[in-house]
C-alpha positions as CSV (number, residue, x, y, z in Angstrom):
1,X,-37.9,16.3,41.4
2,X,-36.6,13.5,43.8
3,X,-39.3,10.5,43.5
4,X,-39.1,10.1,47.3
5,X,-40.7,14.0,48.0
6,X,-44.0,15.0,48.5
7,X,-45.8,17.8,46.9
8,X,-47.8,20.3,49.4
9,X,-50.5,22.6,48.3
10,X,-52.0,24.2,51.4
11,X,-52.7,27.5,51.8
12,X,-54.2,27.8,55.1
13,X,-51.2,28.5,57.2
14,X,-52.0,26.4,60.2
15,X,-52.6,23.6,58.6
16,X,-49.5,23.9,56.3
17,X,-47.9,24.4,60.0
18,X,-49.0,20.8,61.2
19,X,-48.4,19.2,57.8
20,X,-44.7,20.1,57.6
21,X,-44.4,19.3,61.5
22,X,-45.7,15.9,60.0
23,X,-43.5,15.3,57.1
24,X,-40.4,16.5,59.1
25,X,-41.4,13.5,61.7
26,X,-41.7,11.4,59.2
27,X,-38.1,12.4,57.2
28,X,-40.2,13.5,54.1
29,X,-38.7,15.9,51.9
30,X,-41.4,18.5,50.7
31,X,-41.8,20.5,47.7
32,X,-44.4,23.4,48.1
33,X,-46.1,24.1,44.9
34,X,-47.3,27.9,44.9
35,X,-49.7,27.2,41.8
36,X,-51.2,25.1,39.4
37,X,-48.4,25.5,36.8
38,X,-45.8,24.5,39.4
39,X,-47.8,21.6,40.6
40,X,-48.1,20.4,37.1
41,X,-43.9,20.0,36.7
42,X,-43.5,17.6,40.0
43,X,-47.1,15.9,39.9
44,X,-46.7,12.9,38.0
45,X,-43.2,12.2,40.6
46,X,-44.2,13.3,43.4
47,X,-44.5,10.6,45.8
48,X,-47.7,11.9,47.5
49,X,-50.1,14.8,47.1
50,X,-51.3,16.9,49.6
51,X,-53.6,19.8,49.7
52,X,-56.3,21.6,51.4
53,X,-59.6,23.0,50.3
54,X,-58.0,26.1,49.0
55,X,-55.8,24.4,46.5
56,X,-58.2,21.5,45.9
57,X,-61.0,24.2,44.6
58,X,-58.2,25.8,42.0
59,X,-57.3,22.5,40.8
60,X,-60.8,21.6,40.6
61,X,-60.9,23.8,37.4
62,X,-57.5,22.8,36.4
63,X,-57.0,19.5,34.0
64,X,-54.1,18.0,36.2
65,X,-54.1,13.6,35.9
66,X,-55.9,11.5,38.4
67,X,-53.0,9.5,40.6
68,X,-52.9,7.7,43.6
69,X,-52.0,9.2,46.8
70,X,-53.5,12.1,46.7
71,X,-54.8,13.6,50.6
72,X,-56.9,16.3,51.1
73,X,-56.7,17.7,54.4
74,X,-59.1,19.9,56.5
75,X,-59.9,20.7,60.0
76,X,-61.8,19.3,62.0
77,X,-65.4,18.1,61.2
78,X,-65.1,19.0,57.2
79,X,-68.7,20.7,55.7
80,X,-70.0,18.8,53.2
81,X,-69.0,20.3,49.8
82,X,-65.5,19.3,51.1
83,X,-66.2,15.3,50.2
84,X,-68.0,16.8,46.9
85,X,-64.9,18.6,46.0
86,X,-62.1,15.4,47.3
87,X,-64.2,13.5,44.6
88,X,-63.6,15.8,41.6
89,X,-60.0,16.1,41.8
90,X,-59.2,12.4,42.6
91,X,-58.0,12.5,46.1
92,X,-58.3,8.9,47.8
93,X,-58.4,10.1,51.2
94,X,-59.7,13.2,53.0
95,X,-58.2,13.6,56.9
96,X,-59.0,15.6,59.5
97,X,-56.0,17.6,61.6
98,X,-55.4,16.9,63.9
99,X,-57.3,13.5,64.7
100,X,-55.6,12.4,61.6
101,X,-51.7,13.0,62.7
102,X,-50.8,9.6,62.8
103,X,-52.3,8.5,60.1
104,X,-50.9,11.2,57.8
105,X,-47.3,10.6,59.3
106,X,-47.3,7.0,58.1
107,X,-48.4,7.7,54.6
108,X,-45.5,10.6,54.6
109,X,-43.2,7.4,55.6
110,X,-44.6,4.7,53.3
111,X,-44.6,7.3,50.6
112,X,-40.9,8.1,51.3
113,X,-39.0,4.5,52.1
114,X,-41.5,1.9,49.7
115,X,-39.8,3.6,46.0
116,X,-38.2,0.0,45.6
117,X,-38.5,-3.6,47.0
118,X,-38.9,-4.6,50.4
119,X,-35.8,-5.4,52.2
120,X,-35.0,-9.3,53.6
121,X,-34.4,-10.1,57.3
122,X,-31.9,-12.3,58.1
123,X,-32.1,-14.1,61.9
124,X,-28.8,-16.4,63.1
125,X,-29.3,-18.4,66.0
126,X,-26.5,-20.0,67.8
127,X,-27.5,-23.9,68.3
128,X,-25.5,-23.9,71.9
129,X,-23.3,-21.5,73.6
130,X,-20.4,-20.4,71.9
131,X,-21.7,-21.5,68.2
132,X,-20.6,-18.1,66.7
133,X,-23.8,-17.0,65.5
134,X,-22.8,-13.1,66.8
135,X,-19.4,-13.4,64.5
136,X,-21.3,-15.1,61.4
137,X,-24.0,-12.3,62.0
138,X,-21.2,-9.4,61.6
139,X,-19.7,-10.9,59.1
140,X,-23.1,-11.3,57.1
141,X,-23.9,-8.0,57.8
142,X,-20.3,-6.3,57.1
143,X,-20.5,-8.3,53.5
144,X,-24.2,-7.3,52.9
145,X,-22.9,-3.3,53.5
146,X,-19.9,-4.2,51.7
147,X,-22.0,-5.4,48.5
148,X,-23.9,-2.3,48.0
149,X,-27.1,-2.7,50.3
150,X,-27.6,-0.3,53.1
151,X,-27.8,-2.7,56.2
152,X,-28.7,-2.9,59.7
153,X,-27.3,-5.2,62.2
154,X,-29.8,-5.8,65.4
155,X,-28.4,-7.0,68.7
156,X,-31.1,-8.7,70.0
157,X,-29.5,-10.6,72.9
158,X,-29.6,-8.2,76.3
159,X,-27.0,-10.8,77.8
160,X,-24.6,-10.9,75.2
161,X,-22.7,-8.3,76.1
162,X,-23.0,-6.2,73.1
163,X,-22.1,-6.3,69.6
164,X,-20.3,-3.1,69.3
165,X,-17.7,-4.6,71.5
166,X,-17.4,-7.6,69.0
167,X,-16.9,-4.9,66.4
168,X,-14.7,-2.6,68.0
169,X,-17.4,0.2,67.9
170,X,-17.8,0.5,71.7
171,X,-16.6,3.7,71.5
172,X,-18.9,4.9,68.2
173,X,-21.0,7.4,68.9
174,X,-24.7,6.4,68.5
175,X,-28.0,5.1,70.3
176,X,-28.3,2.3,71.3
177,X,-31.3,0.1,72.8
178,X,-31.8,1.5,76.1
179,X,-31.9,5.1,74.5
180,X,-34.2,4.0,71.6
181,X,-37.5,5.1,72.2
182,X,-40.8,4.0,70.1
183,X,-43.6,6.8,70.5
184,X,-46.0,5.4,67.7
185,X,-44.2,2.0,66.3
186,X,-43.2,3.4,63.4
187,X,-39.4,4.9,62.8
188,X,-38.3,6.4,59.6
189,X,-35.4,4.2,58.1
190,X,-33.3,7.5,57.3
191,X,-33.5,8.9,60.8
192,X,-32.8,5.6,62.5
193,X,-29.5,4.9,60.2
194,X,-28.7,8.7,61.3
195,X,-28.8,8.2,64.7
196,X,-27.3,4.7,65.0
197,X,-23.4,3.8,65.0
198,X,-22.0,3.7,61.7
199,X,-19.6,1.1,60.8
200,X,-17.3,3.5,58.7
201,X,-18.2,4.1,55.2
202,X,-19.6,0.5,54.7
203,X,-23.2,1.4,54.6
204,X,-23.4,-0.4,57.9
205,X,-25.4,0.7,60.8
206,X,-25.6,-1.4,64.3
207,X,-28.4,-1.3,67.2
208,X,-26.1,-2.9,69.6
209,X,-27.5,-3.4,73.2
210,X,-24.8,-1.8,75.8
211,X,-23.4,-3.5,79.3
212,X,-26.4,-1.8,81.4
213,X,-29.8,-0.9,80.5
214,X,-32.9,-3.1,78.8
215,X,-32.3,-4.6,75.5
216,X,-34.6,-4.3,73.3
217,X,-38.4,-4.1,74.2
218,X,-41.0,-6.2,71.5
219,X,-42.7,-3.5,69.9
220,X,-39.0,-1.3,69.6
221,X,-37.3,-4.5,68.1
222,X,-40.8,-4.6,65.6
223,X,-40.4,-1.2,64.5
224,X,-36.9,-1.2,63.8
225,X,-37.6,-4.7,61.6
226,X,-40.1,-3.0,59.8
227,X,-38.7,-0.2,59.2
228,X,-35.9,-1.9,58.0
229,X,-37.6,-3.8,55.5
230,X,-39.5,-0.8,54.3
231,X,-37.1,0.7,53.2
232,X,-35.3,-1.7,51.1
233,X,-32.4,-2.4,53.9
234,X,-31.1,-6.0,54.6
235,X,-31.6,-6.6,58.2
236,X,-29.4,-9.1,60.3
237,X,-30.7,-10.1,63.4
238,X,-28.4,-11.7,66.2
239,X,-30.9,-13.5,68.3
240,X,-30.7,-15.3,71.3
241,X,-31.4,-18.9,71.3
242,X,-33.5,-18.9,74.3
243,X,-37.3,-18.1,73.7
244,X,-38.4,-14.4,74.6
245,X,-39.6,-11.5,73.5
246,X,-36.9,-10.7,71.0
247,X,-37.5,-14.8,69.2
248,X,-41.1,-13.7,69.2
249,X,-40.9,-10.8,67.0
250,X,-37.7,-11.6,64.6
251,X,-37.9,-15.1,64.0
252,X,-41.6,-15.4,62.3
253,X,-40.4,-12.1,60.5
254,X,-36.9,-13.6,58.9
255,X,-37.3,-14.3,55.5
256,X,-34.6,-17.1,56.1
257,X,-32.7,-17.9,59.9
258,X,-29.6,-19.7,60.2
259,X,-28.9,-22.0,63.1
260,X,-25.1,-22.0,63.6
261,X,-24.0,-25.7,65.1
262,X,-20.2,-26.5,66.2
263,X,-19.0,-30.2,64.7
264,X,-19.4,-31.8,67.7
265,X,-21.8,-34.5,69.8
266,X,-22.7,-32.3,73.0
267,X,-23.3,-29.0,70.5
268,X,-25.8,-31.4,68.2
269,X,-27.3,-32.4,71.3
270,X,-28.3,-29.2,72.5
271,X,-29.1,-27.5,68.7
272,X,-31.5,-30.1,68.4
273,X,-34.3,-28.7,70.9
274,X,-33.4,-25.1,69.4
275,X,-33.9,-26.7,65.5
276,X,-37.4,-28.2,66.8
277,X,-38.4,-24.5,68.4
278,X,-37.1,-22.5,65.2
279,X,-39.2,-25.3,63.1
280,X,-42.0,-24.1,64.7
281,X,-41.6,-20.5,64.4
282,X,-39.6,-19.6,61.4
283,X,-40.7,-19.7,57.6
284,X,-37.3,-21.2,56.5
285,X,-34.8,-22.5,58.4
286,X,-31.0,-23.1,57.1
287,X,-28.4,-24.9,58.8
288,X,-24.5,-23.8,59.5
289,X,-21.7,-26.1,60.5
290,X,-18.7,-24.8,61.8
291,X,-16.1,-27.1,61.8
292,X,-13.7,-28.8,63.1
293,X,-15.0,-31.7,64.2
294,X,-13.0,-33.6,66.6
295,X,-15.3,-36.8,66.2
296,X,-15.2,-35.9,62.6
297,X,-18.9,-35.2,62.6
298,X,-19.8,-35.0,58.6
299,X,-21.8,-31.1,58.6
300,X,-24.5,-33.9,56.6
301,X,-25.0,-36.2,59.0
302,X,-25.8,-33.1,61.5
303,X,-28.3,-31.9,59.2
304,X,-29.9,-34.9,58.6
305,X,-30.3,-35.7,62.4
306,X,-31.2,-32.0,63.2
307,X,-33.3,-32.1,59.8
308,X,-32.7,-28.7,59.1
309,X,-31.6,-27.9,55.3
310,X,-27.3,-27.8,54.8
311,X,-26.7,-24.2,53.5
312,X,-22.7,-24.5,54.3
313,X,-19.6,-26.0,56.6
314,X,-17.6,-23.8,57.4
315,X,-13.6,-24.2,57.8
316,X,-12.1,-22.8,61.3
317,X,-10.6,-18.9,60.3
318,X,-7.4,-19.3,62.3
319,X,-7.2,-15.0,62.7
320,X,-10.8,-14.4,63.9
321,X,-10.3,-14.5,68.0
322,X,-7.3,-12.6,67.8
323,X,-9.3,-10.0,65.5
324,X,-12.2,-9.9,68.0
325,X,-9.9,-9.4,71.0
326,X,-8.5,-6.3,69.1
327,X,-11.7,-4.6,68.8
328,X,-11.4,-5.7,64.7
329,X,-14.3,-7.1,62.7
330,X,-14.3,-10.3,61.2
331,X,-11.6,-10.3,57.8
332,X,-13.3,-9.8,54.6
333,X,-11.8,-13.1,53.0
334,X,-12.0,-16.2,54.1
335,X,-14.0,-18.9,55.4
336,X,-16.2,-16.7,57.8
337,X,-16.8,-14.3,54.3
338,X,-16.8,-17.2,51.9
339,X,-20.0,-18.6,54.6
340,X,-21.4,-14.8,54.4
341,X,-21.8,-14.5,50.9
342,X,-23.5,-18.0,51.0
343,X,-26.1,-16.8,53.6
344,X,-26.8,-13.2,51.7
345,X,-27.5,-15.4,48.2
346,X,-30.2,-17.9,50.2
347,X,-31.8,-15.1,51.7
348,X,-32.0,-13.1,48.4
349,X,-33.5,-16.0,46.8
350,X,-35.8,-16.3,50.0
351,X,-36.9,-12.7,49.7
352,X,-37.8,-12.6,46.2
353,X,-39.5,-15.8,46.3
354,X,-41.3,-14.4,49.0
355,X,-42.3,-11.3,47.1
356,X,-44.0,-13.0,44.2
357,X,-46.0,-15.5,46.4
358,X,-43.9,-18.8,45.2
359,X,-42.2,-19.3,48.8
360,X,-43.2,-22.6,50.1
């Protein structure tokens, strides 16, 4: 049995009605166990448990292993042999339908997207107009997909005129922000990659904002990042470098953001109030220098006036306007790639130092 199902044993036909509604909302796959001998094959995998009285009474008298999640669910206002009977067989919560919908949707959706490690959340911010930051996040992204993590690539700037133009998927069907709507703040990672664009077979999916309509709203722009994360996906934020709601939500969330600076005296001048905001804000905080520099600006020197840590200069790529004005994505080699690959190895190192505790 798949890791990532859940095991049902309800007999009570309405409430076997609301708790595959529930499971369907939350992408769950479901495996319903007819007896005790069939429960005992997919216990141990299953990634939760869930039964009502009926089924909790047989396996009352039935020697299966305590586990964690475990949910016995009832109707409303449960009498009280019901709590008597959630202790015996080991279940470590008892909901009432249907005041505990919600509830039980979530644990269907932690259950399904937490069998691995969280994902990392990547944020680039462009230090002044025209930095690049929406071309170094695509390419990021495209080389994260293109390295064997599922990925998500979030337009967060409502002004920007849309990332799936950068990327030649204007035309891709898909949702995007103005059509996205958050009921509960919670979105199942499968169902969100399923509805968004696709970028080929990559592994790539983008929430681009469009050239009418709202970008995306704080709690939507939440979801999506945790749901992201939750699931084990790398997430790579293009975010606007003036404060707002979008800033709000990503930038404390990033396990590393990358402030993109051009070589030059008037693009350090204005990076330098957007380095002293993301200071504030951010966990970690890398720095990108995207050369040339016609004052021949050393990418060091800018760091250590911005004081924001080097992560890498980058080398003009002669073919990448040209590409964007076609409706191509950034090149797979060169310097914008070469910078990727450096970006996806910081924030690797970032998220796992996050995850045991270590991260300063």
């Amino acid at each position: 049995m798949d890791e990532r199902r859940a095991l049902l044993m309800v007999d009570d036909p309405d409430l076997l009605d609301a708790v595959l509604r529930l499971a369907a909302a939350a992408g769950c796959e479901v495996h319903r166990a007819l007896d005790a001998t069939d429960a005992r094959r997919h216990w141990t995998d299953a990634a939760v448990v869930v039964m009502d009285v009926g089924a909790a009474e047989r396996c009352a008298h039935v020697p299966l292993p305590r586990r964690d999640g475990t949910v016995l669910v009832t109707p409303a206002d449960p009498p009280p042999h019901v709590w008597r009977l959630g202790l015996v067989v080991g279940a470590t919560n008892i909901v009432e339908l249907p005041e505990g919908e919600l509830w039980l949707v979530t644990t269907f959706t932690e259950a399904t997207e937490n069998a691995g490690p969280p994902g990392a959340v990547l944020a680039v911010v462009g230090g002044c107009g025209g930095a690049g930051a929406s071309a170094l996040a695509a390419a990021t992204a495209l080389r994260a997909a293109r390295d064997g993590t599922r990925t998500l690539l979030l337009d967060c700037d409502p002004l920007g005129g849309g990332l799936d133009l950068l990327l030649g998927a204007e035309d891709v069907r898909g949702v995007r922000w103005p059509e996205l709507s958050v009921v509960d703040g919670r979105i199942p990672a499968g169902a969100l990659h399923d509805a968004l664009p696709a970028m080929g077979d990559r592994g790539l999916s983008l929430l681009s904002c469009d050239r009418i309509g709202p970008g995306p709203t704080a709690g939507a722009l939440r979801a999506v990042v945790e749901s992201g994360r939750r699931a084990g996906d790398t997430v790579v934020c293009d975010v606007p470098r003036q404060p707002g709601d979008s800033a709000a939500v990503v930038l404390p969330a990033a396990d590393l953001t990358v402030l993109v600076v051009p070589a030059d005296v008037r693009a350090c001048a204005a990076a330098a109030r957007v380095a002293t905001e993301l200071a504030a804000r951010c966990p970690a905080v890398g720095l990108v220098v995207r050369g040339p520099s016609p004052g021949r600006l050393a990418p060091v020197e800018i760091a250590r006036v911005l004081d924001v840590p080097l992560l890498a200069s980058m080398r003009p790529q002669h073919d990448l306007d040209r590409r964007l004005e076609r409706g191509l994505p950034p090149a797979d080699r060169g310097p914008l790639a070469d910078t990727a690959a450096t970006l996806l190895t910081e924030l690797r190192d970032r998220s796992r130092l996050s995850r045991s505790g270590w991260a300063s």
